[in-house]
PyMOL Python script that loads the backbone (N, CA, C, O; Angstrom):
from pymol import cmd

cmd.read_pdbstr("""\
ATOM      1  N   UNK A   1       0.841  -1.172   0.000  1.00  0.00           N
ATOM      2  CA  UNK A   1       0.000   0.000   0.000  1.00  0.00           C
ATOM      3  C   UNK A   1       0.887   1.235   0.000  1.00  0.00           C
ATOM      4  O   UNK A   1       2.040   1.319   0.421  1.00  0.00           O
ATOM      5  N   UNK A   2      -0.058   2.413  -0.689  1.00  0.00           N
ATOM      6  CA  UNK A   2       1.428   3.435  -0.560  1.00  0.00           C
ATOM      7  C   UNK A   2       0.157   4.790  -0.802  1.00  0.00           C
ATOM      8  O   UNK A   2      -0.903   4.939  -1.411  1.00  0.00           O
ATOM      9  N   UNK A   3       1.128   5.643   0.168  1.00  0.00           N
ATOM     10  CA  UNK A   3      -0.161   7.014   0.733  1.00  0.00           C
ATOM     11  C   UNK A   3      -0.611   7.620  -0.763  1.00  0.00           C
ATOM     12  O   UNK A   3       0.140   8.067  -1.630  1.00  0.00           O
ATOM     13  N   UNK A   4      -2.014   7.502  -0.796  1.00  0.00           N
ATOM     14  CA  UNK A   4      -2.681   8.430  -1.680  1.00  0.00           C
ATOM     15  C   UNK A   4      -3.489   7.152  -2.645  1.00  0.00           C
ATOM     16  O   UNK A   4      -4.359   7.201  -3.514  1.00  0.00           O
ATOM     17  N   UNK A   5      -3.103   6.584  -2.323  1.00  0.00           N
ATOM     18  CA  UNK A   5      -4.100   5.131  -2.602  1.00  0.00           C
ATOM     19  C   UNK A   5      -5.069   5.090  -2.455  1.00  0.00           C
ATOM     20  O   UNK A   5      -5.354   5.164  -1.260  1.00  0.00           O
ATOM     21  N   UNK A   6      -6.469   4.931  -3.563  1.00  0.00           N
ATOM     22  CA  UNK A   6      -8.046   4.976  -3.375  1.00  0.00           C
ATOM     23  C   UNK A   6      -8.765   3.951  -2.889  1.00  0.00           C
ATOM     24  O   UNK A   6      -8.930   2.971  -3.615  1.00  0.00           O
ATOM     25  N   UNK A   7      -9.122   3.970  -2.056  1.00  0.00           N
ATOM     26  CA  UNK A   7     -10.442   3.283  -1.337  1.00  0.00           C
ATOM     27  C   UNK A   7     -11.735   3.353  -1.276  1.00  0.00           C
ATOM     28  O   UNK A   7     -11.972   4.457  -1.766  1.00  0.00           O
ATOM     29  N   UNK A   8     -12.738   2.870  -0.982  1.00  0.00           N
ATOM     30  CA  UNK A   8     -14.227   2.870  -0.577  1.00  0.00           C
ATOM     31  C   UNK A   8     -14.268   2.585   0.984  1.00  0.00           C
ATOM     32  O   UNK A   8     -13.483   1.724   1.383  1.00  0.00           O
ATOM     33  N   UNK A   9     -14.917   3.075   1.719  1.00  0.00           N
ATOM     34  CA  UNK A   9     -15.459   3.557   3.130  1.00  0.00           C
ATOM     35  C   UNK A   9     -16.528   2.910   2.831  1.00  0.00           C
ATOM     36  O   UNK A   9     -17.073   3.157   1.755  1.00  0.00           O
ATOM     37  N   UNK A  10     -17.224   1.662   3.959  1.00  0.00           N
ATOM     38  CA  UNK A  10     -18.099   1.501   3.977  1.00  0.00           C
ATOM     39  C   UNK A  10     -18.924   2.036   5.389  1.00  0.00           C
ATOM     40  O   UNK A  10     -18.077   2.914   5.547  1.00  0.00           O
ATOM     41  N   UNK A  11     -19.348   2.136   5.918  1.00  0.00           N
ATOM     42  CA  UNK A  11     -19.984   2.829   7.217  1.00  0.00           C
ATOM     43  C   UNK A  11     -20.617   1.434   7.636  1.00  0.00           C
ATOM     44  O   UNK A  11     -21.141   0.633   6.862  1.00  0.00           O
ATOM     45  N   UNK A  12     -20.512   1.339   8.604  1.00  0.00           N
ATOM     46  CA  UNK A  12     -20.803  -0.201   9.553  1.00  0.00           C
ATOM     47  C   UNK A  12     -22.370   0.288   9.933  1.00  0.00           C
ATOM     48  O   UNK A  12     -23.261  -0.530   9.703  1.00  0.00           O
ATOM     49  N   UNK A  13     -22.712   1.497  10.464  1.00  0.00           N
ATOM     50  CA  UNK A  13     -24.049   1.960  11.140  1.00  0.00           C
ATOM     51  C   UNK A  13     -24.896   2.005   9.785  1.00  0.00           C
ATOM     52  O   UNK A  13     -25.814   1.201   9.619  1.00  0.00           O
ATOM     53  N   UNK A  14     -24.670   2.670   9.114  1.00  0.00           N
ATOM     54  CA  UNK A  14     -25.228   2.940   7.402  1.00  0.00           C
ATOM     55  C   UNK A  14     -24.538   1.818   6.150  1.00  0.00           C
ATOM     56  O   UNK A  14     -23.529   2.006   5.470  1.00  0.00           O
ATOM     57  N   UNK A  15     -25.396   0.728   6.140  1.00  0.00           N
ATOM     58  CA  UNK A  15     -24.972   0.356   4.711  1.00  0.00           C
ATOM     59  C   UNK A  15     -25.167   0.431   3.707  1.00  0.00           C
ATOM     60  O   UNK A  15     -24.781  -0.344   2.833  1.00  0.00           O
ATOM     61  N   UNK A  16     -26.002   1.659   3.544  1.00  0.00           N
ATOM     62  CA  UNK A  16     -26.168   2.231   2.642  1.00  0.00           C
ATOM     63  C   UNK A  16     -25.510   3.237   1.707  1.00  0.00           C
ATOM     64  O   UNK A  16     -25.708   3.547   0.532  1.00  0.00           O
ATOM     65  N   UNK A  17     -24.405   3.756   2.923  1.00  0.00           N
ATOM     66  CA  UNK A  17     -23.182   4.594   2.627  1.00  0.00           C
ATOM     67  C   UNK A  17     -22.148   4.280   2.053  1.00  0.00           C
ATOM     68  O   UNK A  17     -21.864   3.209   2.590  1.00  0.00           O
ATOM     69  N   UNK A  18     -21.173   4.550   1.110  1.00  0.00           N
ATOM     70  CA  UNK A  18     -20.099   4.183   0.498  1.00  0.00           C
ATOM     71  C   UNK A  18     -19.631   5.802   0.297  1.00  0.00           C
ATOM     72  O   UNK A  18     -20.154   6.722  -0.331  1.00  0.00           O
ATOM     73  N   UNK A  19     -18.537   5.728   1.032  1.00  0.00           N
ATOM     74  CA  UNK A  19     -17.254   7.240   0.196  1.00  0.00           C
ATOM     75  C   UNK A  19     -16.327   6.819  -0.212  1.00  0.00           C
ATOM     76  O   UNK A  19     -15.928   5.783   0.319  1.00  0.00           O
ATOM     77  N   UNK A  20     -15.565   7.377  -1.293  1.00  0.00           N
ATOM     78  CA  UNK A  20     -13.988   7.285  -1.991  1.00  0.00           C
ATOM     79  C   UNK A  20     -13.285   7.726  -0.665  1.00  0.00           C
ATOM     80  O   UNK A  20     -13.820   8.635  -0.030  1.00  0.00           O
ATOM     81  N   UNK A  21     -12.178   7.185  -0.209  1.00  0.00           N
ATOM     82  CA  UNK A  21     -11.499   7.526   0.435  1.00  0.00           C
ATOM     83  C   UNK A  21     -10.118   7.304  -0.094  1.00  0.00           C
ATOM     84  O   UNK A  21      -9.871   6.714  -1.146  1.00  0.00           O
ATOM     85  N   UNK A  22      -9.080   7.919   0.867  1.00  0.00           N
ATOM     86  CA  UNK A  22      -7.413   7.782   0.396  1.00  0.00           C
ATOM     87  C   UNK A  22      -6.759   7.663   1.771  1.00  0.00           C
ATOM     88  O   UNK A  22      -6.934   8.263   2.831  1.00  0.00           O
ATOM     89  N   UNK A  23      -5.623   6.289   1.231  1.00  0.00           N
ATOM     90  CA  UNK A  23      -4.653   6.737   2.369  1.00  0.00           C
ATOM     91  C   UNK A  23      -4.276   7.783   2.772  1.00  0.00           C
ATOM     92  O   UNK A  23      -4.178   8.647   1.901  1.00  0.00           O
ATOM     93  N   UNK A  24      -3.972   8.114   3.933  1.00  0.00           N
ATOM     94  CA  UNK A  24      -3.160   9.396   4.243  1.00  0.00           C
ATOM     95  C   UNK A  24      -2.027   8.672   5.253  1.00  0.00           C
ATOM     96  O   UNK A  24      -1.021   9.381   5.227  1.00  0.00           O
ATOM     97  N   UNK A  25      -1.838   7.541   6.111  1.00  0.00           N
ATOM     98  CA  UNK A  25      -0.830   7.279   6.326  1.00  0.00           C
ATOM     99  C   UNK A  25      -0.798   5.942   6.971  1.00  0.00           C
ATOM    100  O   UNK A  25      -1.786   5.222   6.824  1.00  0.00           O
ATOM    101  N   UNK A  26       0.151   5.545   7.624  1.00  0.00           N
ATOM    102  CA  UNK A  26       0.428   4.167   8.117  1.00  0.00           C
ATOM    103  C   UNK A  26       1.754   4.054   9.102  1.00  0.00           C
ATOM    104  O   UNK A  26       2.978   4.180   9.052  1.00  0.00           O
ATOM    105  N   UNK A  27       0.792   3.764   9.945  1.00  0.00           N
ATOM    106  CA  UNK A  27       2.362   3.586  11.503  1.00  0.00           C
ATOM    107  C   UNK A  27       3.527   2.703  10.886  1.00  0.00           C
ATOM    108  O   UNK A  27       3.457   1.480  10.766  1.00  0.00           O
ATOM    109  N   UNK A  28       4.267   3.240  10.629  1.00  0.00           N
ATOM    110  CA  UNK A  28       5.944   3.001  10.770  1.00  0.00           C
ATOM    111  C   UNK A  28       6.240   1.295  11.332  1.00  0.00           C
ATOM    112  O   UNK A  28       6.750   0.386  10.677  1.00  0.00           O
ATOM    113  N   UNK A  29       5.723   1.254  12.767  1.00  0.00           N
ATOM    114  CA  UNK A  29       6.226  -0.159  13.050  1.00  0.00           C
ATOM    115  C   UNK A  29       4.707  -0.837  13.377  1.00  0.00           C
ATOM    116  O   UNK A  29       3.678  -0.348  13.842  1.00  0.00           O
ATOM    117  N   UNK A  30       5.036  -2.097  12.943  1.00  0.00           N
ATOM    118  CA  UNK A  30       3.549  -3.308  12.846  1.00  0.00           C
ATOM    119  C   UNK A  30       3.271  -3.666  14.572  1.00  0.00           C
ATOM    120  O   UNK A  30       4.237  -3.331  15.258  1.00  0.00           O
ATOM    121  N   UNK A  31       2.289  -4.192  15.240  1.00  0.00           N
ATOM    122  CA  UNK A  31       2.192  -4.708  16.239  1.00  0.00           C
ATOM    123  C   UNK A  31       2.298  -5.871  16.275  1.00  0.00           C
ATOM    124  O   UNK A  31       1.849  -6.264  15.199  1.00  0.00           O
ATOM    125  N   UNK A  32       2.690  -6.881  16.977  1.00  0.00           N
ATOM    126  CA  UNK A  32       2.511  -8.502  17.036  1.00  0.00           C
ATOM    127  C   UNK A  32       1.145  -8.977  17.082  1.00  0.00           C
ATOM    128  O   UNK A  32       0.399  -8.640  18.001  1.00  0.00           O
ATOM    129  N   UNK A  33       0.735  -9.822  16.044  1.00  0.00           N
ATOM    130  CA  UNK A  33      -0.549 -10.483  15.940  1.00  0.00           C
ATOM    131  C   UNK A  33      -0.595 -11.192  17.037  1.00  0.00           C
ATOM    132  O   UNK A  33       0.254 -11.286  17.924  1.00  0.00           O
ATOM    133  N   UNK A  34      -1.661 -11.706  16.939  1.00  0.00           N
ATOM    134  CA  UNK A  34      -2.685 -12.890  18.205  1.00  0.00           C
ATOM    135  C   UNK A  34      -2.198 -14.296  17.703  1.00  0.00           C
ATOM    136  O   UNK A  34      -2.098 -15.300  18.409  1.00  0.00           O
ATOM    137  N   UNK A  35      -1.947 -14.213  16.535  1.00  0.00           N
ATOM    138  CA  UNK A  35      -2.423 -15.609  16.416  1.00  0.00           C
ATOM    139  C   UNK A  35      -0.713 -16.442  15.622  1.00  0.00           C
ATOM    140  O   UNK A  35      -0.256 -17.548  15.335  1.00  0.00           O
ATOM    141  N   UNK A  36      -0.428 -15.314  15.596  1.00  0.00           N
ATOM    142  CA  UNK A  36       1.476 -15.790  15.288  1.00  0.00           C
ATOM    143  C   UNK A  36       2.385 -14.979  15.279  1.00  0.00           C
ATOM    144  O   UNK A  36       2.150 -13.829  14.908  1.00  0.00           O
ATOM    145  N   UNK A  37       3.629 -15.353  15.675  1.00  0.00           N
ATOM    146  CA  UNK A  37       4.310 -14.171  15.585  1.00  0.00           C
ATOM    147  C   UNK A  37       5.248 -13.551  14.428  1.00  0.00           C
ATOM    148  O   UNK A  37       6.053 -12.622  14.492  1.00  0.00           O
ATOM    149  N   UNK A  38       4.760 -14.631  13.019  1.00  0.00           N
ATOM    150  CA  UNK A  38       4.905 -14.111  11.917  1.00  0.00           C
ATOM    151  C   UNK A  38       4.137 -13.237  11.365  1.00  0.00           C
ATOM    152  O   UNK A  38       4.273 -13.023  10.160  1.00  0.00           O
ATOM    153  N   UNK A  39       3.005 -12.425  12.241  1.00  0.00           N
ATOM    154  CA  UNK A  39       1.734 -11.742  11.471  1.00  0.00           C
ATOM    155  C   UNK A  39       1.993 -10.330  12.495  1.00  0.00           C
ATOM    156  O   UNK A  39       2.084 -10.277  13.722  1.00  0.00           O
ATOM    157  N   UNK A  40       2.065  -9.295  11.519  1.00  0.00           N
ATOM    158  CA  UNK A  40       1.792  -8.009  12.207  1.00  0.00           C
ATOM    159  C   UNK A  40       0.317  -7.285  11.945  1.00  0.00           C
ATOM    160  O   UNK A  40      -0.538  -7.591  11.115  1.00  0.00           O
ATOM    161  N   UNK A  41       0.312  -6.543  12.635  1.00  0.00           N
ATOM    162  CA  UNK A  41      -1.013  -5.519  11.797  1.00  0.00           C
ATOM    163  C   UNK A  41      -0.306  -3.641  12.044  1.00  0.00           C
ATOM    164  O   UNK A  41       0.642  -3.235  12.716  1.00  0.00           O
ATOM    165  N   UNK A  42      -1.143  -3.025  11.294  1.00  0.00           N
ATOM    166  CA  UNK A  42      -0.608  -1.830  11.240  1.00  0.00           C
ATOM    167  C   UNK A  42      -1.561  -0.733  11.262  1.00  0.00           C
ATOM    168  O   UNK A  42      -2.227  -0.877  10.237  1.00  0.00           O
ATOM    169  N   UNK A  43      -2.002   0.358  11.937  1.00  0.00           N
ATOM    170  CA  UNK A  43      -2.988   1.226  11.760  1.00  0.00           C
ATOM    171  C   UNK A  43      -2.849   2.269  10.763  1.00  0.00           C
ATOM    172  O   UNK A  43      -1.768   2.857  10.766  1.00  0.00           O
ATOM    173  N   UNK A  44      -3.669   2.601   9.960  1.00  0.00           N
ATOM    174  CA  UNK A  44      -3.927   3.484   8.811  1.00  0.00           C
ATOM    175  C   UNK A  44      -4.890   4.404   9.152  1.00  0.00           C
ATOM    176  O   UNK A  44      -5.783   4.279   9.990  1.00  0.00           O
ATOM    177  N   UNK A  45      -4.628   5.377   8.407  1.00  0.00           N
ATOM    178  CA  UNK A  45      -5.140   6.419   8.508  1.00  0.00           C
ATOM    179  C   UNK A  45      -6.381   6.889   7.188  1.00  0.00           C
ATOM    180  O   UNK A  45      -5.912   7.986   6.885  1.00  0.00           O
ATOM    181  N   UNK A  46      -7.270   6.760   6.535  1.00  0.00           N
ATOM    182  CA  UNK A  46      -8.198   6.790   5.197  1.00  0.00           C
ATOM    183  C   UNK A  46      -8.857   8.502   5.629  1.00  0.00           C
ATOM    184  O   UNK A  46      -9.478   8.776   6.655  1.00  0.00           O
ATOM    185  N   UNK A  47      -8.554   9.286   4.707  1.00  0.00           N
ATOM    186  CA  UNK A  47      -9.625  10.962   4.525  1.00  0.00           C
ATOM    187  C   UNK A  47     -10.744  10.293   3.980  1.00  0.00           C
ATOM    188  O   UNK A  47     -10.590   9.119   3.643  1.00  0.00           O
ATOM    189  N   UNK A  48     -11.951  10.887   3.821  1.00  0.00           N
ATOM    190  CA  UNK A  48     -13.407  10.663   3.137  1.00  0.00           C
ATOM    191  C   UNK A  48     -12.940  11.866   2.539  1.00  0.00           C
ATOM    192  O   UNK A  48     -12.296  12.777   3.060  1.00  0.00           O
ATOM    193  N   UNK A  49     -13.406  11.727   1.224  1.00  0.00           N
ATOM    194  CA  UNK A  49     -14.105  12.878   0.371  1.00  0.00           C
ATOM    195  C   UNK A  49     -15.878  12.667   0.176  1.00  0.00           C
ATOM    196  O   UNK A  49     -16.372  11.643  -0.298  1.00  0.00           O
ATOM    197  N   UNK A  50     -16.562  13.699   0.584  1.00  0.00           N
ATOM    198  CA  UNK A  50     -17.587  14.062   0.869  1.00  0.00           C
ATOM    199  C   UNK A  50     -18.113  14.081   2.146  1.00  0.00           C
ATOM    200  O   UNK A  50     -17.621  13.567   3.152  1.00  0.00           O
ATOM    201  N   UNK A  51     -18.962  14.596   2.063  1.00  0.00           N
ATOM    202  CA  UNK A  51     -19.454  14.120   3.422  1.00  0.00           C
ATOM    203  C   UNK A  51     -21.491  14.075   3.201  1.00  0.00           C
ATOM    204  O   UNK A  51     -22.201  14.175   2.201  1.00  0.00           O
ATOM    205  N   UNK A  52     -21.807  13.877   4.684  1.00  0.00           N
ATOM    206  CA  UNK A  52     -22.981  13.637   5.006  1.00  0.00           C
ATOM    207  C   UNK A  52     -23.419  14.033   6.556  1.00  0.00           C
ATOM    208  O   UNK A  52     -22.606  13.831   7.458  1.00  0.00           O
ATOM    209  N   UNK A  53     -24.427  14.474   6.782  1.00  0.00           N
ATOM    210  CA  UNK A  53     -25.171  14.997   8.235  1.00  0.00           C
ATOM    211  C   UNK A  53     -24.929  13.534   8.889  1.00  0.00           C
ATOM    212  O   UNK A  53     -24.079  13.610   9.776  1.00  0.00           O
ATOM    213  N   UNK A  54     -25.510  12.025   8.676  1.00  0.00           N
ATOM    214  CA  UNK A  54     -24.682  11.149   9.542  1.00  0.00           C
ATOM    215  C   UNK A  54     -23.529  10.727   9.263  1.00  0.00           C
ATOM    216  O   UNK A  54     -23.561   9.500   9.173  1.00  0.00           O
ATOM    217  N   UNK A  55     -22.464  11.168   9.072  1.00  0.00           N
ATOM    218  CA  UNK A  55     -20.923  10.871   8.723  1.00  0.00           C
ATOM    219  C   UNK A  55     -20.747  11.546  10.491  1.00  0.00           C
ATOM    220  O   UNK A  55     -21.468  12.506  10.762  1.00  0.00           O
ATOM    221  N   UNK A  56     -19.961  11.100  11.405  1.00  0.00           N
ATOM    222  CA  UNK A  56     -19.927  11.424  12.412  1.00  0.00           C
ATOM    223  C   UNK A  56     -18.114  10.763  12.973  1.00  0.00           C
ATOM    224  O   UNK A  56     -17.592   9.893  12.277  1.00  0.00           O
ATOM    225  N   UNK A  57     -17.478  11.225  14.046  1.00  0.00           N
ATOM    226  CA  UNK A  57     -16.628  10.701  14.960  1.00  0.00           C
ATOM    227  C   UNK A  57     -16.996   9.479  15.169  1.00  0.00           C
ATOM    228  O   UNK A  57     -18.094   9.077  14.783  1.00  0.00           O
ATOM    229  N   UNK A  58     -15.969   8.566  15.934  1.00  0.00           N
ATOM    230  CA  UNK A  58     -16.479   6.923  16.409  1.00  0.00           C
ATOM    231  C   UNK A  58     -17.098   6.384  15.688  1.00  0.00           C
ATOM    232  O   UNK A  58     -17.795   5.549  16.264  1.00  0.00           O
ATOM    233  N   UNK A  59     -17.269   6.415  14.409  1.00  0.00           N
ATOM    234  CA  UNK A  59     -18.596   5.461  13.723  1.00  0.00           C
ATOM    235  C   UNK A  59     -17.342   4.059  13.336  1.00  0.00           C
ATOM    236  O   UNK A  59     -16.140   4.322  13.385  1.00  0.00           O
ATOM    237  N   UNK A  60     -17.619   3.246  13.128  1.00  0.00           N
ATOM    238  CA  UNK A  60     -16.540   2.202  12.506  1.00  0.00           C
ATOM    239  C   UNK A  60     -17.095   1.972  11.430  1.00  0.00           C
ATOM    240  O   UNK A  60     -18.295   2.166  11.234  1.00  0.00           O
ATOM    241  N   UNK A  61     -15.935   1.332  10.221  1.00  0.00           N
ATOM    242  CA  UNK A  61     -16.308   1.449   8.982  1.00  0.00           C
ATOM    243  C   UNK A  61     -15.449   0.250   8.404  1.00  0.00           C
ATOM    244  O   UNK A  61     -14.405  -0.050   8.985  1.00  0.00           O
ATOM    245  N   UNK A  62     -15.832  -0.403   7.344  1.00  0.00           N
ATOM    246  CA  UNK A  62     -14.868  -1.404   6.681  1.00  0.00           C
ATOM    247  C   UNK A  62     -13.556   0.136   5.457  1.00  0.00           C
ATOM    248  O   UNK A  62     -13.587   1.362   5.351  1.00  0.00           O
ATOM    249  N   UNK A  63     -12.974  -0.595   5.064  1.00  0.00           N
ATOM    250  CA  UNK A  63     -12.240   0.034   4.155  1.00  0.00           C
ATOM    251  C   UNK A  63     -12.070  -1.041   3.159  1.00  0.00           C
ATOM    252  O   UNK A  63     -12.147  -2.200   3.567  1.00  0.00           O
ATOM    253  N   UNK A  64     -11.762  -0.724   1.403  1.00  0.00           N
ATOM    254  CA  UNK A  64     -11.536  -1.489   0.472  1.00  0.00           C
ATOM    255  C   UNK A  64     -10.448  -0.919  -0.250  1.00  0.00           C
ATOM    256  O   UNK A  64     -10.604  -0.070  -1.128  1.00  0.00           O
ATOM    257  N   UNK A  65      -9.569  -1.285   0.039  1.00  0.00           N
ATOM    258  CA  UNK A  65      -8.226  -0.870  -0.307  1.00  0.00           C
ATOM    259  C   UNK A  65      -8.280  -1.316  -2.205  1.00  0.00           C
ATOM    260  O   UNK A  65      -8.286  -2.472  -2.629  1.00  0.00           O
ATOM    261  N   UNK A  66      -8.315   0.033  -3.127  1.00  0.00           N
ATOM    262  CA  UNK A  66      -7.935  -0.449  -4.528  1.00  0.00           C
ATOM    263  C   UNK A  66      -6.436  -0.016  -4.566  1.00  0.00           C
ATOM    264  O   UNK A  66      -6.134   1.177  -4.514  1.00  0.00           O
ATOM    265  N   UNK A  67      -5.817  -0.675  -4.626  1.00  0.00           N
ATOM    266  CA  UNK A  67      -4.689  -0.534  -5.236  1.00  0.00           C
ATOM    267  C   UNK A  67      -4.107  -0.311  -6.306  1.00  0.00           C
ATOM    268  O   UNK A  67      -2.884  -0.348  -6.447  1.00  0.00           O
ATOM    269  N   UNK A  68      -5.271   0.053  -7.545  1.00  0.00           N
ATOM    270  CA  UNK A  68      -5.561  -0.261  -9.073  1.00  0.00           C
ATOM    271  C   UNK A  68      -5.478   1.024  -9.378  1.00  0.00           C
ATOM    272  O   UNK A  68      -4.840   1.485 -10.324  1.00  0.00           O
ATOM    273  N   UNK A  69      -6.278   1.782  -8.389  1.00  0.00           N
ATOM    274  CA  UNK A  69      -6.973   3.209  -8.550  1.00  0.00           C
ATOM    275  C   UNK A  69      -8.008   3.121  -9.187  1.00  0.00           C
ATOM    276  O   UNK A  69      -8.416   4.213  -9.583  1.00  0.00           O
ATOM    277  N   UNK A  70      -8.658   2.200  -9.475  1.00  0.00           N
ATOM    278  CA  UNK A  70     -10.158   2.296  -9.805  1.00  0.00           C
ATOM    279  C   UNK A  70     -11.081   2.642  -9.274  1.00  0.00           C
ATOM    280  O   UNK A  70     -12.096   2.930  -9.908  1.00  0.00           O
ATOM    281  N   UNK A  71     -11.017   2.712  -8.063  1.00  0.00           N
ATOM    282  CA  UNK A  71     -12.332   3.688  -7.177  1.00  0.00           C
ATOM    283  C   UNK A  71     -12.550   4.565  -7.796  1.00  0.00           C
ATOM    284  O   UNK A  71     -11.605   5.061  -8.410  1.00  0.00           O
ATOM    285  N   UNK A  72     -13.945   5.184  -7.928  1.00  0.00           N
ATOM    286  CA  UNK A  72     -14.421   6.093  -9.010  1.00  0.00           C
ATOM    287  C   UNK A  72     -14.473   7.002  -7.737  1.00  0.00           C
ATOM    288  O   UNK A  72     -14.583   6.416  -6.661  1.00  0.00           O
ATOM    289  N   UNK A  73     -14.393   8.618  -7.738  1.00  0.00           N
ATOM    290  CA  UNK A  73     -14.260   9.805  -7.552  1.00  0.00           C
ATOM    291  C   UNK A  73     -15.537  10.376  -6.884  1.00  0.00           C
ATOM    292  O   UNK A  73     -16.603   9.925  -7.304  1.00  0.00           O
ATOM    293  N   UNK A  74     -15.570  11.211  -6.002  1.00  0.00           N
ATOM    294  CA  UNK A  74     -16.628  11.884  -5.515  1.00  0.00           C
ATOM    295  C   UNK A  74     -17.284  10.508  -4.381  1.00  0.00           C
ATOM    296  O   UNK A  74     -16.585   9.505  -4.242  1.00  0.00           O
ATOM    297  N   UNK A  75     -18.483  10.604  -3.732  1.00  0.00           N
ATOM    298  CA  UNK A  75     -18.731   9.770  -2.773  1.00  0.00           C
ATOM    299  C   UNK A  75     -20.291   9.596  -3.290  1.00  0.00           C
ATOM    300  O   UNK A  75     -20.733  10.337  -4.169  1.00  0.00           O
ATOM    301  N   UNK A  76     -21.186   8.439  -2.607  1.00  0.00           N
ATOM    302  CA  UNK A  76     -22.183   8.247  -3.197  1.00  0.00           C
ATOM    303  C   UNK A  76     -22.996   8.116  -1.887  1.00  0.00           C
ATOM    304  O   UNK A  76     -22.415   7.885  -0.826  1.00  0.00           O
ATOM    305  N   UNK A  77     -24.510   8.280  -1.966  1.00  0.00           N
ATOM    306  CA  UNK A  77     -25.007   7.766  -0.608  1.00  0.00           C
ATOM    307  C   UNK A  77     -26.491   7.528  -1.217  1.00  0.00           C
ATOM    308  O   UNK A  77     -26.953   8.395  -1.958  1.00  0.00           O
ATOM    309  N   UNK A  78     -27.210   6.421  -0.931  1.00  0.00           N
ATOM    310  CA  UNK A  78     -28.392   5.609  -1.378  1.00  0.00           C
ATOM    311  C   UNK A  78     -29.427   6.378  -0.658  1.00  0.00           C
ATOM    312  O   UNK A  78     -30.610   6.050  -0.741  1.00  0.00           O
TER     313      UNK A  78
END
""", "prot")
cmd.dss("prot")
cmd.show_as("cartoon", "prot")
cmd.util.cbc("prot")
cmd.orient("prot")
């Protein structure tokens, strides 16, 4: 993965919601997984472009990392 990379935001509360999003960054060093100690994980950072009256703080969300850049532009909401 590498910063500025396009994504889709899915909103966990709203599944009806989908935004384009982009990396904006990624912690430096991995944490030790649970389940081996060949597996790290790493926290990232994704901007939304657009927004919405329920787009809020704390909401949790999936992310879909394209790596292609095919995520299409602007944000959509059903």
């Amino acid at each position: 993965m590498k910063i500025g990379e396009k994504a889709l935001v899915h909103l966990d509360a709203y599944t009806d919601m989908v935004f384009t999003g982009q990396l904006e960054s990624i912690d430096p060093m991995g944490m030790p997984g649970d389940f081996s100690p060949k597996l790290r994980h790493f926290s990232a950072t994704f901007s939304i472009q657009g927004h919405d009256p329920r787009l809020m703080p704390d909401l949790s969300a999936a992310v879909d990392v394209d790596p292609a850049g095919a995520a299409s532009a602007g944000s959509t909401s059903k």
